[in-house]
PDB file of the backbone (N, CA, C, O) and the ligand in Angstrom, with CONECT records:
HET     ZN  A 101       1
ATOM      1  N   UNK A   1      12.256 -20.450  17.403  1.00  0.00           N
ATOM      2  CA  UNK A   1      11.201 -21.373  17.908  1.00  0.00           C
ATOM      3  C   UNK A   1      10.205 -20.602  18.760  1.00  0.00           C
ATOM      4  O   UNK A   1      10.443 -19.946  19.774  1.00  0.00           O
ATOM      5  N   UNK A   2       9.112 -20.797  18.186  1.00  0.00           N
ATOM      6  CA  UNK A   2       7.989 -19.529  19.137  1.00  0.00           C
ATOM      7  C   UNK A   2       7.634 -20.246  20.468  1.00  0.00           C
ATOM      8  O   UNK A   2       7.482 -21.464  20.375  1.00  0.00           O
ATOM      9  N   UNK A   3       7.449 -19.575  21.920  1.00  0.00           N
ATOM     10  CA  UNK A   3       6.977 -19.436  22.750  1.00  0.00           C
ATOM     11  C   UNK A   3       5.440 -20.547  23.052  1.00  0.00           C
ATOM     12  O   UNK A   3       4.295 -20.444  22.612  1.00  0.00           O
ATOM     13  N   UNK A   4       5.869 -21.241  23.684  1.00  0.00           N
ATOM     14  CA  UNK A   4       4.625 -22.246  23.516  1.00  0.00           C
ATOM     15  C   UNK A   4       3.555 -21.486  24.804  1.00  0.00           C
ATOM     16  O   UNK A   4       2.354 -21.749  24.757  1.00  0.00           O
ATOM     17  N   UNK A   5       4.029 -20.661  25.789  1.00  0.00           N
ATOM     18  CA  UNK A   5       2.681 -19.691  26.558  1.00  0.00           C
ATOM     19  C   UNK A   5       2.658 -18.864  25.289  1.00  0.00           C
ATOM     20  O   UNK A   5       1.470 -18.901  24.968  1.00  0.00           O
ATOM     21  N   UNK A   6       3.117 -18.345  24.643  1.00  0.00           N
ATOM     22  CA  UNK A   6       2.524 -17.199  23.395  1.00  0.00           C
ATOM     23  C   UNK A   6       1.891 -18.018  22.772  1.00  0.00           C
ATOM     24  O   UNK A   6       0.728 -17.759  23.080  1.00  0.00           O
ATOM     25  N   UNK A   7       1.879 -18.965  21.993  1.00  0.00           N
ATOM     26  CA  UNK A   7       0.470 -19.866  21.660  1.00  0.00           C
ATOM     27  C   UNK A   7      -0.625 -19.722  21.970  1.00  0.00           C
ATOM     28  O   UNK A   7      -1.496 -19.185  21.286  1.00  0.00           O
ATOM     29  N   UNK A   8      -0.803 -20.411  23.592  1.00  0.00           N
ATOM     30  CA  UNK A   8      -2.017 -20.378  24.372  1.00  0.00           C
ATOM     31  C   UNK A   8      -2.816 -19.591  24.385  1.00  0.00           C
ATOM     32  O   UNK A   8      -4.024 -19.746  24.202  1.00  0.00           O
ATOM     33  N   UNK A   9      -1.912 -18.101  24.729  1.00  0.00           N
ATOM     34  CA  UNK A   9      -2.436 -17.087  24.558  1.00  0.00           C
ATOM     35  C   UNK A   9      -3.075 -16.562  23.365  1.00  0.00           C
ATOM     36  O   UNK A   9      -4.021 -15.781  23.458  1.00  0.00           O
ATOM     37  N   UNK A  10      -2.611 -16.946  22.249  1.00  0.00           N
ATOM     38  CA  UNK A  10      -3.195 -16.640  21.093  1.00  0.00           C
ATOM     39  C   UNK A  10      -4.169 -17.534  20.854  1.00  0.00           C
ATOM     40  O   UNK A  10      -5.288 -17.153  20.509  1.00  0.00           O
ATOM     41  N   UNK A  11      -3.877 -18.777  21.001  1.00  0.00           N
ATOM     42  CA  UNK A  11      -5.481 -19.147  20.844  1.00  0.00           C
ATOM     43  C   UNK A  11      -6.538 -18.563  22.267  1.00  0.00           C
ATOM     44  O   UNK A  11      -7.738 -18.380  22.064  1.00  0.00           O
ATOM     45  N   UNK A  12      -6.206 -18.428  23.022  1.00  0.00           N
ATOM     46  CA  UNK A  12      -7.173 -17.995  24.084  1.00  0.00           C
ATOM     47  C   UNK A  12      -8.107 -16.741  23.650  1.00  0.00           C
ATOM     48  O   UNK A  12      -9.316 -16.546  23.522  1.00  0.00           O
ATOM     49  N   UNK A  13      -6.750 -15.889  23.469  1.00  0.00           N
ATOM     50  CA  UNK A  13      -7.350 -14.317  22.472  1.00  0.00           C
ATOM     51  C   UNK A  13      -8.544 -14.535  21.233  1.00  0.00           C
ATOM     52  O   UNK A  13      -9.669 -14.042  21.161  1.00  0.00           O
ATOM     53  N   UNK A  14      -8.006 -15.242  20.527  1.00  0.00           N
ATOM     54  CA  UNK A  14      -8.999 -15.758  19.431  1.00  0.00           C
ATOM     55  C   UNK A  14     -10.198 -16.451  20.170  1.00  0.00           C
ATOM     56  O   UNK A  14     -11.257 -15.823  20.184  1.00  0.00           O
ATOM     57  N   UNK A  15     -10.157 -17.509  20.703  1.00  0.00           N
ATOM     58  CA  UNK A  15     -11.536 -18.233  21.314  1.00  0.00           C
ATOM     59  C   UNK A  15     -12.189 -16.670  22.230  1.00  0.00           C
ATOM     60  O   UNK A  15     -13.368 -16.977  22.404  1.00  0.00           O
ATOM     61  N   UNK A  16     -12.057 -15.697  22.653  1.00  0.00           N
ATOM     62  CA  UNK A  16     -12.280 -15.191  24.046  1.00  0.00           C
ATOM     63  C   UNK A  16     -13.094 -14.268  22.572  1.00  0.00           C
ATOM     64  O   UNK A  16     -14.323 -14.282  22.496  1.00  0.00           O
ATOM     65  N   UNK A  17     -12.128 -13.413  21.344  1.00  0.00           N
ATOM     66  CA  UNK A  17     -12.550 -12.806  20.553  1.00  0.00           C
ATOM     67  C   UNK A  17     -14.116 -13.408  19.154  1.00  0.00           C
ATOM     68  O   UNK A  17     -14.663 -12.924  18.162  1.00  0.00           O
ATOM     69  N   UNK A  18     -14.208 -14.803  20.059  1.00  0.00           N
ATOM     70  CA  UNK A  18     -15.333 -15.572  18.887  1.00  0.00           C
ATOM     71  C   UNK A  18     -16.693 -15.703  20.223  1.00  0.00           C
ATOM     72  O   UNK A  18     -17.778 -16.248  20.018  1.00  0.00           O
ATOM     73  N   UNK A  19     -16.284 -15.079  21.511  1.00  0.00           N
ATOM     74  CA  UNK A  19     -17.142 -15.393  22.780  1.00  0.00           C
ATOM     75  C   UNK A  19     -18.002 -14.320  22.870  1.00  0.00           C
ATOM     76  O   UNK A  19     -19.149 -14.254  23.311  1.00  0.00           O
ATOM     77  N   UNK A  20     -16.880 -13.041  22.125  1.00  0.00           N
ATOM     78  CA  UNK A  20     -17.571 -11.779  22.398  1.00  0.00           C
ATOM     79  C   UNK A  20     -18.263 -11.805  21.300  1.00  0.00           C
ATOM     80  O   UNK A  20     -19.466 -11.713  21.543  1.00  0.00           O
ATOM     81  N   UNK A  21     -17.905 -11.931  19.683  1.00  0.00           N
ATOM     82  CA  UNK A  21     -18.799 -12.157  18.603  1.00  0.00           C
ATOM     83  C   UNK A  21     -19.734 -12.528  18.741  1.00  0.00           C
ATOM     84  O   UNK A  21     -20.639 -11.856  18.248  1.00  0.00           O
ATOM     85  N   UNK A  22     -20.063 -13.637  19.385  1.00  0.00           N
ATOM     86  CA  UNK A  22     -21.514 -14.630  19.470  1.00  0.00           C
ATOM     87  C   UNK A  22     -22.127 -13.404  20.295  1.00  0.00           C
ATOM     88  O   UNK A  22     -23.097 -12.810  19.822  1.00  0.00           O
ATOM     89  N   UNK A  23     -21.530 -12.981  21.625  1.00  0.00           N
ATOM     90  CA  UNK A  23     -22.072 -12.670  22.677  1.00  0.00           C
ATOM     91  C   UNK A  23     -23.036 -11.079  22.082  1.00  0.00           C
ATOM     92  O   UNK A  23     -24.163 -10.637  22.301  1.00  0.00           O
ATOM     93  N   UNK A  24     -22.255 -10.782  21.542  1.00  0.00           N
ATOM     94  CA  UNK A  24     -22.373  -9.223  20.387  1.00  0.00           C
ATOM     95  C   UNK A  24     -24.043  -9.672  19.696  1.00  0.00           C
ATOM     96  O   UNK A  24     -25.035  -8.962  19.855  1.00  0.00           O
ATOM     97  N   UNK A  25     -24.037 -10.824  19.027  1.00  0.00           N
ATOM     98  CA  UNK A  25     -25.272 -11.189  18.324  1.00  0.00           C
ATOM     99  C   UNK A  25     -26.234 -11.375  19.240  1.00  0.00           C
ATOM    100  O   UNK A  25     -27.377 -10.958  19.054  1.00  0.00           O
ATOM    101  N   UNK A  26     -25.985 -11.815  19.980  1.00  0.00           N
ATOM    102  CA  UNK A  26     -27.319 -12.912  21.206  1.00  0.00           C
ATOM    103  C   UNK A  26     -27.806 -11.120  21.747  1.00  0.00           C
ATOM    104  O   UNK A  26     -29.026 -10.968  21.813  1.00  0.00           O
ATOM    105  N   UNK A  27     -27.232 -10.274  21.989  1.00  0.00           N
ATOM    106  CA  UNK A  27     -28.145  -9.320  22.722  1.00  0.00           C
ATOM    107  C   UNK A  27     -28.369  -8.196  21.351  1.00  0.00           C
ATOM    108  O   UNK A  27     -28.479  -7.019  21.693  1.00  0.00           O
ATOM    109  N   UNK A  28     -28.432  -8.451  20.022  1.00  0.00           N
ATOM    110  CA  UNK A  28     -28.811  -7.307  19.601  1.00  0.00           C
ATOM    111  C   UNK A  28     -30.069  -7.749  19.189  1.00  0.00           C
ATOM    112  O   UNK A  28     -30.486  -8.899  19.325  1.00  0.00           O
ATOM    113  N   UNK A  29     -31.021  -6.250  18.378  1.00  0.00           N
ATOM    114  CA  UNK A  29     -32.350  -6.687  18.605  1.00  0.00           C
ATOM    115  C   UNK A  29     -33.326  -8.143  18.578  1.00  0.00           C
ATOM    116  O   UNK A  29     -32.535  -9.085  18.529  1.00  0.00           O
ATOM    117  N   UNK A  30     -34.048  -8.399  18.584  1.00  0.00           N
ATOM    118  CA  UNK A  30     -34.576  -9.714  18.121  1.00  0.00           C
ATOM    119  C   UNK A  30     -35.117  -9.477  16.852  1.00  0.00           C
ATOM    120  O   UNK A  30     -34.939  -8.574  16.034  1.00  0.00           O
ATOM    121  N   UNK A  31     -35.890 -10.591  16.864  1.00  0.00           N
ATOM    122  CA  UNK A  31     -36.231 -11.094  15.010  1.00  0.00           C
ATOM    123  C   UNK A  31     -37.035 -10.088  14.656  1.00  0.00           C
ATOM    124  O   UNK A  31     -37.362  -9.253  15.500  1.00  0.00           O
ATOM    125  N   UNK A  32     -37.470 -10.014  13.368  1.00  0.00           N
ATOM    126  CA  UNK A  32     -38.841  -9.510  12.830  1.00  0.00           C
ATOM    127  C   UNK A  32     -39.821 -10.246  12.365  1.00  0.00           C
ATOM    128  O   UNK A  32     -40.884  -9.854  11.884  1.00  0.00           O
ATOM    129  N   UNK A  33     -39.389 -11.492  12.539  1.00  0.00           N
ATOM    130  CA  UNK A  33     -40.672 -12.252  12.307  1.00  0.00           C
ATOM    131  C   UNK A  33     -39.888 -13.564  13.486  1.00  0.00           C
ATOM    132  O   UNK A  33     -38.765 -13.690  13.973  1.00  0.00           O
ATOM    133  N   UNK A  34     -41.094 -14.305  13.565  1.00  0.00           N
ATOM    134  CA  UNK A  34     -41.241 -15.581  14.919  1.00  0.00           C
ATOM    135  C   UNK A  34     -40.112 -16.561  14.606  1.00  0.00           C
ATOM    136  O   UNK A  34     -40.322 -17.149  13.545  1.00  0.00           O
ATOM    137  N   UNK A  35     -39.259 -16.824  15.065  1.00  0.00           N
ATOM    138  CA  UNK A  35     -38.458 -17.730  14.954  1.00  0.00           C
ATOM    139  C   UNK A  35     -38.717 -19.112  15.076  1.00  0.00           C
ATOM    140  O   UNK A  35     -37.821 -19.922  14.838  1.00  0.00           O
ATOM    141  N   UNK A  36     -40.032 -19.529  15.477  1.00  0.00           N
ATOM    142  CA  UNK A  36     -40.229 -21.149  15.766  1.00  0.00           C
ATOM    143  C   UNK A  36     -40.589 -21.503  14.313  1.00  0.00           C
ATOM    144  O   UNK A  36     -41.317 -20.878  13.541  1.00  0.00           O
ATOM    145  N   UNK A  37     -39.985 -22.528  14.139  1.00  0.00           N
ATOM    146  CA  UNK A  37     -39.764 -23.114  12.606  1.00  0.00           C
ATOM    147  C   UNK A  37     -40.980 -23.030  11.699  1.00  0.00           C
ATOM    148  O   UNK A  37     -40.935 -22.411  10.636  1.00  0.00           O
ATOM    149  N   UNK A  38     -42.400 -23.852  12.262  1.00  0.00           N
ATOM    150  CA  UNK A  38     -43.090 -23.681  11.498  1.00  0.00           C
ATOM    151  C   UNK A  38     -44.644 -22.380  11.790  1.00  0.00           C
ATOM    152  O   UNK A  38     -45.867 -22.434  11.654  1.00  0.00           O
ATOM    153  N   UNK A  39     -43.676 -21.395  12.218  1.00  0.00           N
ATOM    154  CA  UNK A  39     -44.548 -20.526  12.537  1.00  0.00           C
ATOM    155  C   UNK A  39     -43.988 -19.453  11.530  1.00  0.00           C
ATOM    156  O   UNK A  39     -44.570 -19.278  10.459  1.00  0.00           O
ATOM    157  N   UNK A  40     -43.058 -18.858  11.804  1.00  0.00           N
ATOM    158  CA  UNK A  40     -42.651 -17.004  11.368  1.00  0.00           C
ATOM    159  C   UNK A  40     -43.794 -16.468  10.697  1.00  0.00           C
ATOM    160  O   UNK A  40     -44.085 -16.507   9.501  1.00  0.00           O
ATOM    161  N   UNK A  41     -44.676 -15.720  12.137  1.00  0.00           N
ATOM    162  CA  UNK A  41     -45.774 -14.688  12.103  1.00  0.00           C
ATOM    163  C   UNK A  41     -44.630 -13.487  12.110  1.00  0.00           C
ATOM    164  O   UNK A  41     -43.446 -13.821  12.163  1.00  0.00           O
ATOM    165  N   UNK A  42     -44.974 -12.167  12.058  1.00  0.00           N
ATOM    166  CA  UNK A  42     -44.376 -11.092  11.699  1.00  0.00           C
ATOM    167  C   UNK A  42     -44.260 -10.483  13.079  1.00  0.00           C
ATOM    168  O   UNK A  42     -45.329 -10.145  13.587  1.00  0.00           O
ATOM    169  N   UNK A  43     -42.978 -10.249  13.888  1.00  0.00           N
ATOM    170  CA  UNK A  43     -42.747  -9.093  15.003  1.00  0.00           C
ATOM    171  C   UNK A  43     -42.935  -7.787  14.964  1.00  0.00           C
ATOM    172  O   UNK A  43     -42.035  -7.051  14.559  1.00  0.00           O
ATOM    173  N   UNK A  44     -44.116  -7.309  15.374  1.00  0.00           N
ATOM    174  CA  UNK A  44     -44.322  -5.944  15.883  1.00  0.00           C
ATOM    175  C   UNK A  44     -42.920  -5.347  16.455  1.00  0.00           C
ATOM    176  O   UNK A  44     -42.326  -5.602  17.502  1.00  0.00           O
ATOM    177  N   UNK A  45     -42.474  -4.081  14.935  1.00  0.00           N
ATOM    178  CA  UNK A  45     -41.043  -3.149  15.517  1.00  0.00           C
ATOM    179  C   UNK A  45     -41.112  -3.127  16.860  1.00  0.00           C
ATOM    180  O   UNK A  45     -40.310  -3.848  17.454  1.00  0.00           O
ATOM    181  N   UNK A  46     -41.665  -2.653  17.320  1.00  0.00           N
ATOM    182  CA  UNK A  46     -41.329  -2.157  18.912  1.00  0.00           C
ATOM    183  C   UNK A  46     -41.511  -3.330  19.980  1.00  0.00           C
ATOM    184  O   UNK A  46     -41.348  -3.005  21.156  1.00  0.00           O
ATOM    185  N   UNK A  47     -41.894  -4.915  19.647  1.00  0.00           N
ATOM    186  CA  UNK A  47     -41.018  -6.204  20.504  1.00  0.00           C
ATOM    187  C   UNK A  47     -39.861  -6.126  20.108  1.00  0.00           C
ATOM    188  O   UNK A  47     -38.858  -5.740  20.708  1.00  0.00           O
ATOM    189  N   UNK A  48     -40.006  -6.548  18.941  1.00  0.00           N
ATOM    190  CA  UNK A  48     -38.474  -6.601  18.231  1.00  0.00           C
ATOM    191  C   UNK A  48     -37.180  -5.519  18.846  1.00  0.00           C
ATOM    192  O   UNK A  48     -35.984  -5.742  19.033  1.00  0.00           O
ATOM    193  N   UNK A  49     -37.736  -4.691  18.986  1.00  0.00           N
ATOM    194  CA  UNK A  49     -36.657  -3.123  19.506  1.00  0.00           C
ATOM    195  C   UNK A  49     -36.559  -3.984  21.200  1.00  0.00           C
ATOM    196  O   UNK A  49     -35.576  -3.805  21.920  1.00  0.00           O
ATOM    197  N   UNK A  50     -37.336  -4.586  21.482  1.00  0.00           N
ATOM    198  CA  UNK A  50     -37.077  -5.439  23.150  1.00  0.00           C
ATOM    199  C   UNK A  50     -36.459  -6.536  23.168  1.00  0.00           C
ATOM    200  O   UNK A  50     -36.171  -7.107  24.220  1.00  0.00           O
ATOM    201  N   UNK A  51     -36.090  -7.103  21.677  1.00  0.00           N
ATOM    202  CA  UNK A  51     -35.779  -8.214  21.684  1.00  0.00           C
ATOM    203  C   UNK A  51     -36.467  -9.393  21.619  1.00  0.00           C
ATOM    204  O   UNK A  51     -36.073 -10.491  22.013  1.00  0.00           O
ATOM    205  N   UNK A  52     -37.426  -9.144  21.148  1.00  0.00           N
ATOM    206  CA  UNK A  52     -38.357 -10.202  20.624  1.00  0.00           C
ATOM    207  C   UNK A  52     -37.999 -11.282  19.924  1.00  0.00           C
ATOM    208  O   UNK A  52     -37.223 -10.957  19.025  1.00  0.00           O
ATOM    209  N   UNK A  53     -38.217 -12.366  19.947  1.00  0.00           N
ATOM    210  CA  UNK A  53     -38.300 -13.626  18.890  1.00  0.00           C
ATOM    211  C   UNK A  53     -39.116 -14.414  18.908  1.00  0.00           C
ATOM    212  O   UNK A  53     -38.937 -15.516  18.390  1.00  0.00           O
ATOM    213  N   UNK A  54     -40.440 -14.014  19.614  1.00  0.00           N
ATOM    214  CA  UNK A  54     -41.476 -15.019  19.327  1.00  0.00           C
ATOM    215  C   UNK A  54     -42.725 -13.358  19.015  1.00  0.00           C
ATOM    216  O   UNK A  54     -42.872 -12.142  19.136  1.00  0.00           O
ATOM    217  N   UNK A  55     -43.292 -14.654  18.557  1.00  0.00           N
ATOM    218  CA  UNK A  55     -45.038 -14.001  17.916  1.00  0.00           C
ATOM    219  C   UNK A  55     -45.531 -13.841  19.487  1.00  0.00           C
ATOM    220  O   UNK A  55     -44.971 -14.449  20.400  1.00  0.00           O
ATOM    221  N   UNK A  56     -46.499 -13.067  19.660  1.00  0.00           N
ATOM    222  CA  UNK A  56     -47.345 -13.215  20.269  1.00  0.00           C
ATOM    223  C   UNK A  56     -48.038 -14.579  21.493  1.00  0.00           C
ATOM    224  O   UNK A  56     -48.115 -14.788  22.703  1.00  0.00           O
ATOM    225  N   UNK A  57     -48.533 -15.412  19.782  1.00  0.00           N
ATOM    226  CA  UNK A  57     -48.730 -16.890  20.464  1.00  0.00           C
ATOM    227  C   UNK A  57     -47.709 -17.572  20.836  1.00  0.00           C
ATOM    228  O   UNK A  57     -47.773 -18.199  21.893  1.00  0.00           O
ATOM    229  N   UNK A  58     -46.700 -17.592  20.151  1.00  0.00           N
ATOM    230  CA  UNK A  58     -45.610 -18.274  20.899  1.00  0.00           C
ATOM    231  C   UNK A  58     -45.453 -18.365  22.229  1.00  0.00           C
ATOM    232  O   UNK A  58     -45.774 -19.231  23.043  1.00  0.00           O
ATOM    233  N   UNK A  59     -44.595 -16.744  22.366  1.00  0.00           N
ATOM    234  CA  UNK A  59     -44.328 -16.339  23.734  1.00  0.00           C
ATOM    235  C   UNK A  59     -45.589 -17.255  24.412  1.00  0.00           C
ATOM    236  O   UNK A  59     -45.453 -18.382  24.887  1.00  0.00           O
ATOM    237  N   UNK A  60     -46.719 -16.559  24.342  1.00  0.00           N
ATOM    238  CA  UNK A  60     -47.659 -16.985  25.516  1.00  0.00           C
ATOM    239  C   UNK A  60     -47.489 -18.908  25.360  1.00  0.00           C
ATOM    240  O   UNK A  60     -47.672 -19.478  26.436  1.00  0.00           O
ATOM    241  N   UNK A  61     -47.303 -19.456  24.654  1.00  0.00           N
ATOM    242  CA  UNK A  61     -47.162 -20.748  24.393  1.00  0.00           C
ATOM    243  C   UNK A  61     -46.260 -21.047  25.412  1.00  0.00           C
ATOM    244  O   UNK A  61     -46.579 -21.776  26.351  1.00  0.00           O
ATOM    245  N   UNK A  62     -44.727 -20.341  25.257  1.00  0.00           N
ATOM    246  CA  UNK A  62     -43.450 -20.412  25.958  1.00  0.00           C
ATOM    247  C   UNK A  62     -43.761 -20.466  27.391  1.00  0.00           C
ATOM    248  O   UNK A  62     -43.480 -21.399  28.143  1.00  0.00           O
ATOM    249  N   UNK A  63     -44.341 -19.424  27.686  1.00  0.00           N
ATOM    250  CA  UNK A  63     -44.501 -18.810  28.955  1.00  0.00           C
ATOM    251  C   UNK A  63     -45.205 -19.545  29.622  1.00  0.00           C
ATOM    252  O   UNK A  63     -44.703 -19.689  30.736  1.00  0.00           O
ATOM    253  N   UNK A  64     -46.545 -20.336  29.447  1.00  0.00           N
ATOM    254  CA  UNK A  64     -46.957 -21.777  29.688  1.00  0.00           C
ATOM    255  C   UNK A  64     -45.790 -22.519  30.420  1.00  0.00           C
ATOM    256  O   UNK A  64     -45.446 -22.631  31.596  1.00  0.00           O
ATOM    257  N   UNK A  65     -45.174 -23.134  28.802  1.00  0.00           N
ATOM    258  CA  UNK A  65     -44.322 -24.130  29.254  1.00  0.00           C
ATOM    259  C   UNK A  65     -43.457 -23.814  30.103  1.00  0.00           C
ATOM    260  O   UNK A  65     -43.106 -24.658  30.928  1.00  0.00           O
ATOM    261  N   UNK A  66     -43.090 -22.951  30.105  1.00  0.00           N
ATOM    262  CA  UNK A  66     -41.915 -22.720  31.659  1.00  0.00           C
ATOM    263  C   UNK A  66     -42.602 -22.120  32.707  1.00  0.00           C
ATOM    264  O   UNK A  66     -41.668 -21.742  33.415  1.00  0.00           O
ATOM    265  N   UNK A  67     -43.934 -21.686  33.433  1.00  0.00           N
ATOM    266  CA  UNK A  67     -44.700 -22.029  34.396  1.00  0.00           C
ATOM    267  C   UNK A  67     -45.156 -23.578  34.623  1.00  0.00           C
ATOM    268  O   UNK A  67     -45.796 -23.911  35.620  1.00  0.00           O
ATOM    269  N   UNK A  68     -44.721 -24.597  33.483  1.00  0.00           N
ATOM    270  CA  UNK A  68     -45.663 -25.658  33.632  1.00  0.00           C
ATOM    271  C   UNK A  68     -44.384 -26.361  34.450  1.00  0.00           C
ATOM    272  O   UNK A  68     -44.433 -27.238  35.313  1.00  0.00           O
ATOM    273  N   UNK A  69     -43.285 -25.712  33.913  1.00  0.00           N
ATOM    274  CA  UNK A  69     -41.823 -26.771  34.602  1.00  0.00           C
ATOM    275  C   UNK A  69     -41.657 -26.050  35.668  1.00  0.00           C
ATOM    276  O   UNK A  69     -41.414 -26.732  36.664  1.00  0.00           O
ATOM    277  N   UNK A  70     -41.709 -24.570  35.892  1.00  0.00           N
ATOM    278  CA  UNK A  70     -41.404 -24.349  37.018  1.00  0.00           C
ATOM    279  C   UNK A  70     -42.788 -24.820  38.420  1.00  0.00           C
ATOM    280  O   UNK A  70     -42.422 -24.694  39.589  1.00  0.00           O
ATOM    281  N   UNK A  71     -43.711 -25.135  38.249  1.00  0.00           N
ATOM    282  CA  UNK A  71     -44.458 -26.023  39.029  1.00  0.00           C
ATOM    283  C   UNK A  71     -44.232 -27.479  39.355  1.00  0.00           C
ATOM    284  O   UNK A  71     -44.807 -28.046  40.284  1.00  0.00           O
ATOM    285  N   UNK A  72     -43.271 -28.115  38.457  1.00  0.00           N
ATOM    286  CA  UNK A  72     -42.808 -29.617  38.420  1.00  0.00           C
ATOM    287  C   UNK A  72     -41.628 -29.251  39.342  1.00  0.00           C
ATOM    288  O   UNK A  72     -41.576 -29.875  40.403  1.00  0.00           O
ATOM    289  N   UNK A  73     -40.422 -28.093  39.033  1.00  0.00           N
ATOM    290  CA  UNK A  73     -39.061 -27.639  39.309  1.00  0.00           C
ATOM    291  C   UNK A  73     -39.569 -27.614  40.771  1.00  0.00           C
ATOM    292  O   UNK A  73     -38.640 -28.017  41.472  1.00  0.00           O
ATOM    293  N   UNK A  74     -40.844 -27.258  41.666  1.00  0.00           N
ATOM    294  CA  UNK A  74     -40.712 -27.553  42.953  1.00  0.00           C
ATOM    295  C   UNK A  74     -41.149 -28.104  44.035  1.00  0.00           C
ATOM    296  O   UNK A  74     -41.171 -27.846  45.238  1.00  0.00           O
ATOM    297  N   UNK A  75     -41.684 -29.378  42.947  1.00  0.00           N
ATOM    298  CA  UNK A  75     -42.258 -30.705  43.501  1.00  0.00           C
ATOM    299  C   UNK A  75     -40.469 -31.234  44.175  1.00  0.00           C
ATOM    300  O   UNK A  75     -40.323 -32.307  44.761  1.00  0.00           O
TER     301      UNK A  75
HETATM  302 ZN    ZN A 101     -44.841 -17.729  16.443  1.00  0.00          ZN2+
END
């Protein structure tokens, strides 16, 4: 009859080993082209090598909107 802490642990190992997977993807380079749905303009290699995922306009779009909340964030 197996060990019901050896279980846990094995699923823990597994969930902890699917945390680092994701985690592995989220920091390698960014896109080569714009990720907002109805955009994908083409990423200049060397954003992309920074981690890029927006175009140009995007970003500056983005960057707006989160100056526009962080002016609301300290009302
Ligand atoms: Zn774009």
């Amino acid at each position: 009859m197996p060990d019901p802490m050896d279980l846990v642990q094995e699923r823990v190992q597994r969930e902890t080993d699917a945390l680092v997977a994701s985690a592995a993807r989220a920091t390698s380079p960014g896109a080569t082209a714009c990720v907002v749905a109805d955009c994908g303009e083409p990423i200049a290699p060397e954003r992309t090598a920074l981690g890029a995922r927006l175009c140009l306009d995007c970003q500056r779009g983005a960057e707006a909107r989160n100056a526009h909340f962080a002016r609301w964030g300290r009302r």
